[in-house]
N, C-alpha and C positions, 0 to 999 in steps of 0.2 A: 504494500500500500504506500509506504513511503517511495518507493521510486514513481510511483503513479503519480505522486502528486509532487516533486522534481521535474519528473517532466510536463507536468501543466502547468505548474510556475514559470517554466521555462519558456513554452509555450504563447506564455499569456505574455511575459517579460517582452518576448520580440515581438510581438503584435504592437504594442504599446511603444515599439522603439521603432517600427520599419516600417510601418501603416502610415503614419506623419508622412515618414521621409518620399511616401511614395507620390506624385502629385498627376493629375488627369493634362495632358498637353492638348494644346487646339488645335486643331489643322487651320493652316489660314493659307489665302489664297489671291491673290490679284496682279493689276498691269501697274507698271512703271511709264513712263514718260516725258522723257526729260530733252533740255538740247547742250551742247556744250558751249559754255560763255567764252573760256578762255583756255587754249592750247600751246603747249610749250615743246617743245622736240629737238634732239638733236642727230644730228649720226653720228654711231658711237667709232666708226673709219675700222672696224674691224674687219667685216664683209660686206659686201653692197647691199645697201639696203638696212641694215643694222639701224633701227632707230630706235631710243630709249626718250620718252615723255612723260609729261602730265599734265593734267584738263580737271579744270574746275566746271559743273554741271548743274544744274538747277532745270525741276519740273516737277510733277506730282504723283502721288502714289493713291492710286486707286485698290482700295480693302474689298474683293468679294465675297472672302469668307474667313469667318473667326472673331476674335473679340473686337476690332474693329472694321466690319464688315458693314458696307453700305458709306463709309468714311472716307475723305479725300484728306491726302494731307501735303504739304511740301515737301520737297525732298530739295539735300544741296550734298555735292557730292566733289569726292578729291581723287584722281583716279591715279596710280603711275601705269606705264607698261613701259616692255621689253618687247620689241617686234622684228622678227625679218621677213622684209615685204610685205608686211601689216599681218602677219602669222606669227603669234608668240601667246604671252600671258600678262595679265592685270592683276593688280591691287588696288581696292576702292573702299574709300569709308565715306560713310553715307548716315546723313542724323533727317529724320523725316519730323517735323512738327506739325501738330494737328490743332483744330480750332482753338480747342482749349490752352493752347501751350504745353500740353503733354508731346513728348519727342520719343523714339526708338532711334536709336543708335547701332550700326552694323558694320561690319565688317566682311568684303566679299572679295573674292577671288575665283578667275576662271583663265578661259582662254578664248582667242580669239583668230581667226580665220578668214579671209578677204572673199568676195563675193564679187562678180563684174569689174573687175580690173582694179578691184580695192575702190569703188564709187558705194559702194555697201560693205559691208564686215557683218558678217556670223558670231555671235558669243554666246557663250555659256558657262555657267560654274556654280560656285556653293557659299551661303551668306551665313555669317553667325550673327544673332543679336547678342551686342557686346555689354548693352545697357540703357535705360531709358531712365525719364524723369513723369512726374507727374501721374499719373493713374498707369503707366509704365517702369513705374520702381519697380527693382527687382526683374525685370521683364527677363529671359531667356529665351532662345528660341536658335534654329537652323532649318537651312531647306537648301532648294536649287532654282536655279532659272534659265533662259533661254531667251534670247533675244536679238536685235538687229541693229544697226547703225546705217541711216540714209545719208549721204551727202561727205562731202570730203573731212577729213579729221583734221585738215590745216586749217579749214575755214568753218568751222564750224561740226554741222552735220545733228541732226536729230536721233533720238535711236527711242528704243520702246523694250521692255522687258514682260515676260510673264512668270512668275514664280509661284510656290507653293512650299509649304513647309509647317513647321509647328511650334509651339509655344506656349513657354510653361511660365511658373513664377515660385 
């Protein structure tokens, strides 16, 4: 009898310890849309084509699904990449603020791949939420996404993102 009830102490003990720690995540879901304000580039003379930049970005983030679903918010963004012949990989942090002044802050990474003579660019990769403020304290989260770049990346160039992913706290 006593180990019967060792191990339901036991039992009860981790219930009581791991059930907290376990928390329900949201799927969330939506498009980005943004253009690039300002580009910087150079070539780095190693191979032709070798170019290493960054571009600041601004445009909005549309929520289809999850706790801010049905919500538009600002998005402003820092990008670097590494490319040869606009084929390589990025780094982007990205803080979106919403009505309220609540903000999600992220961190994304993928790669990128030229399309019609580098007049469009192919991307994709995977975003972490690093941290937010306001009814996004605490916020966690990771997913992926997909998306495109119209127009030249020395003069500008619009692009658009769809992602998905989840999100906890």
């Amino acid at each position: 009898m006593k180990k019967l009830a060792v191990i339901f102490v036991t039992l009860v003990s981790m219930t009581v310890v791991l059930v907290p720690m376990t928390q329900a995540a949201d799927e969330v879901a939506g498009r980005v849309v943004y253009h690039t304000q300002k580009a910087e580039m150079f070539e780095a003379g190693d191979v032709p084509g070798h170019i290493v930049g960054v571009a600041q970005q601004s445009g909005l983030t549309f929520f289809t699904k999850g706790p801010a679903s049905g919500q538009i918010a600002t998005r402003m963004m820092n990008t670097s990449y590494d490319v040869v012949k606009w084929k390589g990989s990025y780094t982007t942090y990205i803080v979106d603020t919403f009505q309220d002044g609540s903000t999600l802050i992220y961190k994304a990474s993928g790669t990128i791949t030229p399309i019609d003579a580098g007049n469009r660019t192919a991307f994709e990769g995977t975003y972490e939420i690093t941290g937010g403020a306001g009814r996004f304290e605490g916020m966690k989260g990771k997913g992926s996404f997909k998306g495109e770049r119209i127009g030249s990346p020395k003069t500008g160039g619009d692009s658009y993102a769809d992602f998905t992913g989840t999100e906890w706290k």
